[in-house]
C-alpha positions as CSV (number, residue, x, y, z in Angstrom):
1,X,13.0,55.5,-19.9
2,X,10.0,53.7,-20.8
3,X,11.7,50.6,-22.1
4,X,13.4,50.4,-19.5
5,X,10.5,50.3,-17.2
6,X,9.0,48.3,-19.7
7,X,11.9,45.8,-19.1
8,X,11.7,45.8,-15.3
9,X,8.0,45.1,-15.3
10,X,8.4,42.1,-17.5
11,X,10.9,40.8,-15.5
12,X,9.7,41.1,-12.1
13,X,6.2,39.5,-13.5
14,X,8.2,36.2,-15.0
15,X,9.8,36.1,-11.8
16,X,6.4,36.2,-9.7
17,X,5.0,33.5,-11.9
18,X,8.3,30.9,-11.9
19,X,8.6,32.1,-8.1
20,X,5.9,29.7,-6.0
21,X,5.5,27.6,-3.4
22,X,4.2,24.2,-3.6
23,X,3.8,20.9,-1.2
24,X,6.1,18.0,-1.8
25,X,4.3,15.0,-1.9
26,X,6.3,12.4,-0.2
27,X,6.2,9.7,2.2
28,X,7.5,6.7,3.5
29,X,5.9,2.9,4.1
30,X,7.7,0.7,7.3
31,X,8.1,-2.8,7.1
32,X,6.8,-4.3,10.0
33,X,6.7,-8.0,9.0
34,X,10.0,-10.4,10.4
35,X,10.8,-13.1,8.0
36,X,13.5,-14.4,9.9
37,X,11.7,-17.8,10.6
38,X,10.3,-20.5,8.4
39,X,6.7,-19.6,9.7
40,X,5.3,-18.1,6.4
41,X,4.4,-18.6,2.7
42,X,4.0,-16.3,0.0
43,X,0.1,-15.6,-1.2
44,X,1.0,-12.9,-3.8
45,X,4.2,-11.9,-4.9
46,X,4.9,-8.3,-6.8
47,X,1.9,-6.6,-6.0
48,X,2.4,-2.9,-7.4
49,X,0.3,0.2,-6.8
50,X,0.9,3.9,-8.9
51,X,0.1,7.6,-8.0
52,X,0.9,10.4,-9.8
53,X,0.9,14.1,-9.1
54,X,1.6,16.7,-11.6
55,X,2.8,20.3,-11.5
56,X,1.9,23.5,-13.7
57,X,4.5,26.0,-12.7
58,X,4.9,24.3,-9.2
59,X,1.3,24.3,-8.3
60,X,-1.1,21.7,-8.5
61,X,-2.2,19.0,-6.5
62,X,-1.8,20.1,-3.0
63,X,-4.9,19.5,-1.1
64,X,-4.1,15.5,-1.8
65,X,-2.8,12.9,0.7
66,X,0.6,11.8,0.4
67,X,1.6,10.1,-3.0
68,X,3.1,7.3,-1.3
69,X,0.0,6.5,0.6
70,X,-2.1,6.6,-2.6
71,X,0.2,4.3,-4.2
72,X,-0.5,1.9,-1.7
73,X,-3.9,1.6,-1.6
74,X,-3.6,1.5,-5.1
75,X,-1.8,-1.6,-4.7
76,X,-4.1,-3.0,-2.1
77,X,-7.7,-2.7,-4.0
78,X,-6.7,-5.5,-6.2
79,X,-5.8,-7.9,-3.0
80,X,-7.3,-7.4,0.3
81,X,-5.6,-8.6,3.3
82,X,-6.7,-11.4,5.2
83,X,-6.0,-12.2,8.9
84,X,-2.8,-13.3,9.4
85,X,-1.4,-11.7,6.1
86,X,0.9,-8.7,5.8
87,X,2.7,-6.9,3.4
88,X,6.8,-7.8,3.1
89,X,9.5,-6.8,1.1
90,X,7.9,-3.3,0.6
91,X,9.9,-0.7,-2.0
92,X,9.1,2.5,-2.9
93,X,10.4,4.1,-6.0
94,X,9.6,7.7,-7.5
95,X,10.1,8.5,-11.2
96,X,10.4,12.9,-12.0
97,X,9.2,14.1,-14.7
98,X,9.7,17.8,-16.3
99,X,8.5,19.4,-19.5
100,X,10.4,22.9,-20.1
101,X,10.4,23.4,-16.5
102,X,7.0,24.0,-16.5
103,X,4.8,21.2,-16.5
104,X,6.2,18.1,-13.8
105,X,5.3,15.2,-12.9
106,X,5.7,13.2,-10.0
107,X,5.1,9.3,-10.3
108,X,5.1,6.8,-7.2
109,X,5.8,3.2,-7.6
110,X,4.9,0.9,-4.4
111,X,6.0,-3.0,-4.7
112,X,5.0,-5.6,-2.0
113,X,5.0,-9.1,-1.0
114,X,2.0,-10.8,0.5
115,X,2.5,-13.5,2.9
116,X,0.3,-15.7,5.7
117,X,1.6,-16.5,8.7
118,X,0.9,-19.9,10.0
């Protein structure tokens, strides 16, 4: 009888500690700039900025602003904008990472355009 209680203990502790909640750290950038015209040139092309979150057992990391947000001002301390610049062509990409389920990792990969409006 005590094994088994033994047993049930263990289990209901591995399933407390691999049971958790956790904030997703997402997000999404809008491209506000119209290329349609020939009004424009390109000041910078391929700009990228990188964040990165990581998980011990699903918690970690929560009290930060979204990863997509750091990612872009990432991107945007090497090159300033100017007046009549704006970011085009935005993407986002995310790259998951796990390690025996217990260790993750969240990576955020922001790509832009600069262009000046004349």
């Amino acid at each position: 009888m005590k094994k088994l209680l033994l047993r049930i203990s263990l289990m209901m502790c591995i399933s407390v500690l691999f049971s958790s909640c956790a904030a997703g750290l997402t997000g999404y950038m809008n491209n506000s700039a119209s290329l349609s015209s020939n009004n424009y040139s390109y000041v910078k092309r391929d700009l990228q900025g990188k964040s990165q979150a990581t998980y011990v057992l699903g918690i970690g990391e929560m009290n930060r602003e979204a990863i997509v947000d750091e990612a872009k001002q990432n991107m945007l301390e090497n090159h300033t904008l100017q007046d009549a610049q704006t970011l085009a062509n935005t993407t986002v990409n995310f790259k998951y990472s796990s390690f025996l389920g217990i260790i993750s990792t969240t990576k955020c990969y922001v790509t832009a355009d600069i262009v000046e409006f004349k």
